[in-house]
C-alpha positions as a printed NumPy array, in Angstrom:
array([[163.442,  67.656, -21.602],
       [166.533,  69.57 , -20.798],
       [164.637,  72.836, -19.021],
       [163.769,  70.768, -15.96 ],
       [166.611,  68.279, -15.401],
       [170.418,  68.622, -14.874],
       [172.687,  67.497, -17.41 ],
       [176.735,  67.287, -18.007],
       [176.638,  67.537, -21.652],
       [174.176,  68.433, -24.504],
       [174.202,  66.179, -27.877],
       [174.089,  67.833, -31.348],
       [172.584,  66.472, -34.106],
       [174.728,  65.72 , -36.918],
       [174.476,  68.071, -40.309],
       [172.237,  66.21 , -42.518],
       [173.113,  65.619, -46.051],
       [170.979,  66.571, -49.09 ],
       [169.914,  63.459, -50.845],
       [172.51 ,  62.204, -53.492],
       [170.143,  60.698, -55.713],
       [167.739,  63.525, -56.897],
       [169.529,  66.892, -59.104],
       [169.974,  69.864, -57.396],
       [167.005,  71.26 , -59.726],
       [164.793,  68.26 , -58.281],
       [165.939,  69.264, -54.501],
       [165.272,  73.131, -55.165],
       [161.43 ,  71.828, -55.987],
       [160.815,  69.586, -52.752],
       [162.142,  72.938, -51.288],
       [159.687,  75.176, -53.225],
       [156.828,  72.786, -52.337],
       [157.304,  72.556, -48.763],
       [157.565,  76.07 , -48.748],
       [153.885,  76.361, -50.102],
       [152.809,  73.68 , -47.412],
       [154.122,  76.361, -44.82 ],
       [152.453,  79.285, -46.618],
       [149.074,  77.554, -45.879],
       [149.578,  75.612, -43.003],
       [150.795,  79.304, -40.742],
       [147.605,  81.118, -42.913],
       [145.625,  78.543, -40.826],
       [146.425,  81.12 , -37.534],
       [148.18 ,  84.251, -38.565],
       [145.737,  85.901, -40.829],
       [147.042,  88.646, -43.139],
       [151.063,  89.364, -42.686],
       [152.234,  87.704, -45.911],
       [155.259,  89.754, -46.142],
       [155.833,  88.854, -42.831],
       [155.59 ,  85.271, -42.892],
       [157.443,  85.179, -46.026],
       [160.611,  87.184, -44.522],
       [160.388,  84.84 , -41.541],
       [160.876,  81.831, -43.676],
       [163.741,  83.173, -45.608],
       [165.276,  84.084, -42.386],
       [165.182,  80.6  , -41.08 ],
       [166.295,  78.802, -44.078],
       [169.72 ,  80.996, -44.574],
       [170.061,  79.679, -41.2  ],
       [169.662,  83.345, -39.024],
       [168.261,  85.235, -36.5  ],
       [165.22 ,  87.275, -36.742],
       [163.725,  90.432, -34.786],
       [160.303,  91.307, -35.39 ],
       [159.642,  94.873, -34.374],
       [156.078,  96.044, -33.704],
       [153.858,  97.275, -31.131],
       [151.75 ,  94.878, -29.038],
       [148.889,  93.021, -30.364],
       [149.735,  92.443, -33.683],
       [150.076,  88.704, -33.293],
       [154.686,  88.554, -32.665],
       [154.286,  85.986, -30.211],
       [151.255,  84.183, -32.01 ],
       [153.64 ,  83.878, -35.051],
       [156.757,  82.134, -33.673],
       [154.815,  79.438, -31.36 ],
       [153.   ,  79.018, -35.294],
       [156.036,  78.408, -37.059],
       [157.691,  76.41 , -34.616],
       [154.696,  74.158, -35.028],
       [155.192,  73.788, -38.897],
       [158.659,  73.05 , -38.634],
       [157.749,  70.281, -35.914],
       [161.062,  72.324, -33.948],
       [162.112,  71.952, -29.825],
       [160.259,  75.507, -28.714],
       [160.957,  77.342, -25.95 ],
       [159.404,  81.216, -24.831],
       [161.419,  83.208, -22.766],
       [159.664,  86.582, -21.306],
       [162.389,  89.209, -20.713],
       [161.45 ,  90.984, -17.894],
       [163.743,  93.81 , -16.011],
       [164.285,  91.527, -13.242],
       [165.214,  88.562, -15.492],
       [169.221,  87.734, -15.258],
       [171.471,  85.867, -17.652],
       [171.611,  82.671, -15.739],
       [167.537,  82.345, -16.327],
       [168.337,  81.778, -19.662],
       [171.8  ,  79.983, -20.224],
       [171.663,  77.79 , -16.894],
       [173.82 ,  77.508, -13.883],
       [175.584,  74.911, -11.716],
       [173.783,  73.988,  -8.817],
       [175.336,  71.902,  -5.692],
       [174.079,  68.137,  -5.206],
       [174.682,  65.425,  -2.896],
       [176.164,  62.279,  -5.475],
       [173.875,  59.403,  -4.087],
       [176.75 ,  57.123,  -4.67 ],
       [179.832,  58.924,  -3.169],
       [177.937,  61.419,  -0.849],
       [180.125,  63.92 ,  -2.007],
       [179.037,  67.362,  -2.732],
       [179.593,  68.047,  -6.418],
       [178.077,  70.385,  -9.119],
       [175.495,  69.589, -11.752],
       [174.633,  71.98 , -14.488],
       [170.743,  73.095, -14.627],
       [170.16 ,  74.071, -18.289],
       [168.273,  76.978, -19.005],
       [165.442,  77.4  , -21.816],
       [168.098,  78.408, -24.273],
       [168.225,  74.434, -24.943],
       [165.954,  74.24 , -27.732],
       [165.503,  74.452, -31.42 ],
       [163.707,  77.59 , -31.764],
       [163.708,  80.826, -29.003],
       [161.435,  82.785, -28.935],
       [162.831,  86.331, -26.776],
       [159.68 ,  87.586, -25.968],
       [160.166,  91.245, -25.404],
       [163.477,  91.236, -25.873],
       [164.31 ,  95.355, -25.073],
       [162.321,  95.259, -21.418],
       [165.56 ,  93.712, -19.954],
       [168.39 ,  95.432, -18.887],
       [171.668,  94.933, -21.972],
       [173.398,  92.745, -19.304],
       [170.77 ,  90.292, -19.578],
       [170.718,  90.516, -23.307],
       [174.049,  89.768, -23.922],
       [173.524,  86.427, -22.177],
       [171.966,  85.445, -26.059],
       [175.667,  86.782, -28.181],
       [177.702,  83.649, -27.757],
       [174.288,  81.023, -28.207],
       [173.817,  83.253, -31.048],
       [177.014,  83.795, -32.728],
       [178.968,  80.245, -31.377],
       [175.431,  77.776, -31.221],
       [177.183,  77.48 , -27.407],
       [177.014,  78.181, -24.104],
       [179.803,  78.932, -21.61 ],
       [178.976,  78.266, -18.125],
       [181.834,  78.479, -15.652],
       [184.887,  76.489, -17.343],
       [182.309,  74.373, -19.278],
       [181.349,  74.705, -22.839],
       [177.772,  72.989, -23.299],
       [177.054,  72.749, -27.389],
       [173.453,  73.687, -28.626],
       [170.606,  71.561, -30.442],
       [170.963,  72.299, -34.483],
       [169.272,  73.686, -35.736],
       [169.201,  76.752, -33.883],
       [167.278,  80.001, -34.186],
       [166.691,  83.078, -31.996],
       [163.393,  84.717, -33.287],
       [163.043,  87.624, -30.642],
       [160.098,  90.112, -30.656],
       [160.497,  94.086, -29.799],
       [158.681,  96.918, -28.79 ],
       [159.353,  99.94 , -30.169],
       [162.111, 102.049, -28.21 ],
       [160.16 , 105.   , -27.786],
       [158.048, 102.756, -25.602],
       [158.159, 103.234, -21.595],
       [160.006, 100.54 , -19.839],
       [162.138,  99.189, -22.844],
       [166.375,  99.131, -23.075],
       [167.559,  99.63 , -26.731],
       [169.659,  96.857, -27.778],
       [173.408,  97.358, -28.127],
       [174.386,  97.665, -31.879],
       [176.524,  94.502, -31.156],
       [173.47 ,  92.465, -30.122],
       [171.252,  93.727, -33.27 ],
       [174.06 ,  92.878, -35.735],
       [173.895,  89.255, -34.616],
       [170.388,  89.181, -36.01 ],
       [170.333,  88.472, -39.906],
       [166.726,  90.06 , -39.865],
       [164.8  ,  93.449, -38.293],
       [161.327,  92.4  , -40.201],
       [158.74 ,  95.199, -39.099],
       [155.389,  94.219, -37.923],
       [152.68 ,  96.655, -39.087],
       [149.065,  96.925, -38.436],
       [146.842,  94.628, -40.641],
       [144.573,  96.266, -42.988],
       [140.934,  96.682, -42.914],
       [139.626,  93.311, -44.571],
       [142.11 ,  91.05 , -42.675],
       [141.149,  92.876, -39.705],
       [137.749,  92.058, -39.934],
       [138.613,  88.379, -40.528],
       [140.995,  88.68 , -37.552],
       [137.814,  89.539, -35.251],
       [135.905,  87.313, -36.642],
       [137.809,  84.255, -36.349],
       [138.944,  84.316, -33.464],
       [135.966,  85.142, -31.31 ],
       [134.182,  82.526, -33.443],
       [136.768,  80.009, -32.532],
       [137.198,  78.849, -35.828],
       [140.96 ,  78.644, -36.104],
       [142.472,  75.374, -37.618],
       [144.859,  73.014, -36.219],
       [148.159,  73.526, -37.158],
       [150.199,  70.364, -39.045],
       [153.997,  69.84 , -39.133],
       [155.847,  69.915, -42.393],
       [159.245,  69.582, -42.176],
       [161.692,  68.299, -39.804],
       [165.277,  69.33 , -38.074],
       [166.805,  66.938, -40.105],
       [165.048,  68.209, -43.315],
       [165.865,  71.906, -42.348],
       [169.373,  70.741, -41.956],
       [169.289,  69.264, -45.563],
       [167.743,  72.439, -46.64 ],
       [170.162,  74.744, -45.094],
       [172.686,  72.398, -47.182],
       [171.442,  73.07 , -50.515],
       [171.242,  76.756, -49.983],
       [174.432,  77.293, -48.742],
       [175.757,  75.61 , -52.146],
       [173.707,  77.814, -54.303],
       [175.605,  79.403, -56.918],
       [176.225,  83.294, -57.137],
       [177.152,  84.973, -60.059],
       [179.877,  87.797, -59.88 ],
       [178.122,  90.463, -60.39 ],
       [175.227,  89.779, -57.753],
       [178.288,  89.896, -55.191],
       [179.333,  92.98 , -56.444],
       [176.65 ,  94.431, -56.184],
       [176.019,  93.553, -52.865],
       [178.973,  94.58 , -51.818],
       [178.916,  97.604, -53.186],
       [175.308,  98.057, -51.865],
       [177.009,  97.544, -48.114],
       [180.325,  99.69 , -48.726],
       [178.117, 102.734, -49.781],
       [176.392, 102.946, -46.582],
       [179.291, 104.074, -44.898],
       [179.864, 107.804, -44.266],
       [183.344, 107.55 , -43.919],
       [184.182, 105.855, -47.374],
       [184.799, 108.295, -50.472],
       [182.37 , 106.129, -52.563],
       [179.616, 106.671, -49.833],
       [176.757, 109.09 , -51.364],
       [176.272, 112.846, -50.37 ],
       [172.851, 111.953, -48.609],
       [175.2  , 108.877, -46.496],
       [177.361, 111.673, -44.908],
       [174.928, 114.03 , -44.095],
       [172.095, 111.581, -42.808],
       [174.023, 108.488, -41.142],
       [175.903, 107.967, -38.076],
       [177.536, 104.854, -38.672],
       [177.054, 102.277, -41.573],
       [176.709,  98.4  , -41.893],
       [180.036,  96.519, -41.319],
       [181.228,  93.347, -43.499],
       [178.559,  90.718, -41.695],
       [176.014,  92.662, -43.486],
       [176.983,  91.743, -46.847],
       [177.328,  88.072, -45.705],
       [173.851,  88.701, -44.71 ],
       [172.712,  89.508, -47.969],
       [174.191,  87.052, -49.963],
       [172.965,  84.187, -47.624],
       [169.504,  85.469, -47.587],
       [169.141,  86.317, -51.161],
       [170.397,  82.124, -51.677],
       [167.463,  81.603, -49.585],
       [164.738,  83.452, -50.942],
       [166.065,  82.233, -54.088],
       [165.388,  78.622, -53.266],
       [162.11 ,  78.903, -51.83 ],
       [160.946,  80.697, -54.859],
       [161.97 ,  78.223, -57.172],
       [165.358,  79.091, -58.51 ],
       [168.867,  77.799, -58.158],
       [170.796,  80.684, -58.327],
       [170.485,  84.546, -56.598],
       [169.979,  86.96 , -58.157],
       [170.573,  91.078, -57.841],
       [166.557,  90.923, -57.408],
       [167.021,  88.896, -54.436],
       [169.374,  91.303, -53.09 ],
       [167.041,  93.833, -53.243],
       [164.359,  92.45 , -51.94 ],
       [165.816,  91.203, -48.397],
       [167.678,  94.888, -48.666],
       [165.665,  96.68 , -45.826],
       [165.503,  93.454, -43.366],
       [168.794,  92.758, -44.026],
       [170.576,  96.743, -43.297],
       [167.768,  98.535, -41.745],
       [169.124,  97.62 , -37.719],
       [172.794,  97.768, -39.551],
       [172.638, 101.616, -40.354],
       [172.295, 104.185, -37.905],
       [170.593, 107.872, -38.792],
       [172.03 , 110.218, -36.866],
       [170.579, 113.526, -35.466],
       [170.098, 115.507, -38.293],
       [168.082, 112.298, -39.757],
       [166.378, 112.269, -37.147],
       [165.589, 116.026, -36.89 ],
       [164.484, 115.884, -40.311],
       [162.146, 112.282, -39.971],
       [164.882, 110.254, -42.11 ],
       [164.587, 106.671, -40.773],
       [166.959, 103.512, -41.905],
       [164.157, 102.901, -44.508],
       [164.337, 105.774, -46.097],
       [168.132, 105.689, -46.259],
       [168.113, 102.016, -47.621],
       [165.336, 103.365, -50.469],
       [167.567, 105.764, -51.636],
       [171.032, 103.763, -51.591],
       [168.794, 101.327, -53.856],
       [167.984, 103.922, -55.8  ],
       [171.263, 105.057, -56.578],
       [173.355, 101.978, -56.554],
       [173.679, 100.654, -60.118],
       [172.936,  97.061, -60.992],
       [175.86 ,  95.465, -62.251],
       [175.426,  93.048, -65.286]])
């Protein structure tokens, strides 16, 4: 295990290959079925959440990062130590604290004697970063300095330490959970550190019924165990398909018109853009949709995105990309209601 030992280099898997033998149509439906077996093997813990869950999973198959935003006790944590369990991934938790400092997560060099030479020479310690699937507990209770430590393992699936360049396990996901910022104790991330996340999937209270079953099942002890599904390698072939899924024109325009709109500085922006938003999503969010929208495509049985697609991973997708500013706020205009109503007014090209 690479969180307890020093080592000089870290190995990365090689990028599977989809299977050459079976149709793309054939591949798309070992996709859609192992996305059921997922469905039902996380229901087996996280009770309720299906929008949720189902975000998640798109997230991780168009190969992103996800923040899930809600107050405590709604089951964040609970939900990533789940998944990683169904996906059979290297897990690691990481509880940002305010005292917690970049080298707790990347690593560091530490001095040690060589028992050969005797010589004093440095060995790199590698941090809990080393592993499939992060889980930044808490992310917003640490300081931004401390949160940036994640931009380059994010962004480059790297690590720089000193003049050393140590490659991360693929695949590679940051799932980080957050309080909300109104919250005592809690740092709002930088806007550069939330655009490196492909999703912000809110977290909201369960409803009445599945908080009943919630109670009941786990003061019963009645949970199930958890069963693997799928594999790194299999996620890798995965990833492969989607990335090759075809989109038509249109569904890019779209898209990108979707993106360019929410900018208050563009003459195509709508009158409600410059009078409610600060600043607007840049070009990563449109790369955002499209990858997502190949994703949810695939799990849900079809080989090609669609401007449906792009709607629905819309507010995940833009809502930590576009800022209100005051007179939003003033007036109880959130990112959600912004995204609604560029949705609403965007045409759907055919």
């Amino acid at each position: 295990m690479t969180d307890n030992a020093t080592i000089d280099r870290i190995d990365v898997e090689p990028e599977a290959q989809v299977d050459d033998r079976l149709s793309d149509q054939d591949k798309v439906a070992v996709i859609g079925e192992a996305y059921r077996k997922m469905r039902k093997q996380i229901s087996k813990t996280i009770i309720g959440q299906d929008e949720v869950v189902e975000k998640l999973l798109t997230c991780i198959f168009a190969g992103g990062h996800c923040l899930l935003v809600g107050v405590p006790g709604l089951a964040k944590t609970l939900l990533v130590t789940t998944l990683s369990e169904v996906l059979d991934l290297d897990f690691r938790r990481i509880q940002f604290t305010p005292d917690l400092m970049p080298s707790d997560i990347t690593g560091t060099d530490i001095i040690q004697d060589d028992p050969v030479t005797r010589e004093r020479v440095y060995k790199f310690m590698a941090g809990p970063i080393f592993a499939n699937i992060i889980l930044a507990d808490e992310i917003n209770r640490t300081p931004p300095k401390t949160q940036a430590a994640l931009l380059e393992a994010m962004q480059e699936k790297q690590v720089s330490v000193g003049s050393q360049v140590y490659q991360l396990q693929r695949p590679f996901f940051v799932i980080a959970t957050q309080n909300p910022i109104d919250q005592e104790g809690t740092y709002p991330l930088p806007e550069a550190q939330q655009d490196r996340f492909l999703f912000n999937i809110f977290v909201d209270y369960p409803n009445f019924d599945e908080e009943m079953d919630i109670v009941e099942t786990v003061t019963s002890g009645a949970g199930e165990k958890v069963e693997a599904v799928v594999s790194a390698e299999e996620i890798l072939r995965f990833r492969d398909l989607i990335r090759r899924t075809p989109v038509a024109e249109h569904v890019l325009r779209y898209a990108v018109t979707l993106v360019r709109a929410s900018r208050n500085e563009k003459d195509e922006a709508p009158d409600f853009i410059k009078e409610w938003v600060s600043f607007g999503a840049g070009p990563r969010a449109g790369l955002a949709l499209i990858s997502s929208a190949k994703a949810r495509a695939i799990l849900h049985g079809n080989y090609h995105a669609s401007v449906e697609d792009v709607i629905a991973v819309a507010k995940p997708v833009l809502r930590h990309r576009i800022a209100p500013n005051f007179a939003a706020q003033a007036e109880g205009v959130t990112s959600d209601t912004i995204i609604e109503k560029l949705l609403e007014t965007i045409p759907r090209f055919e």
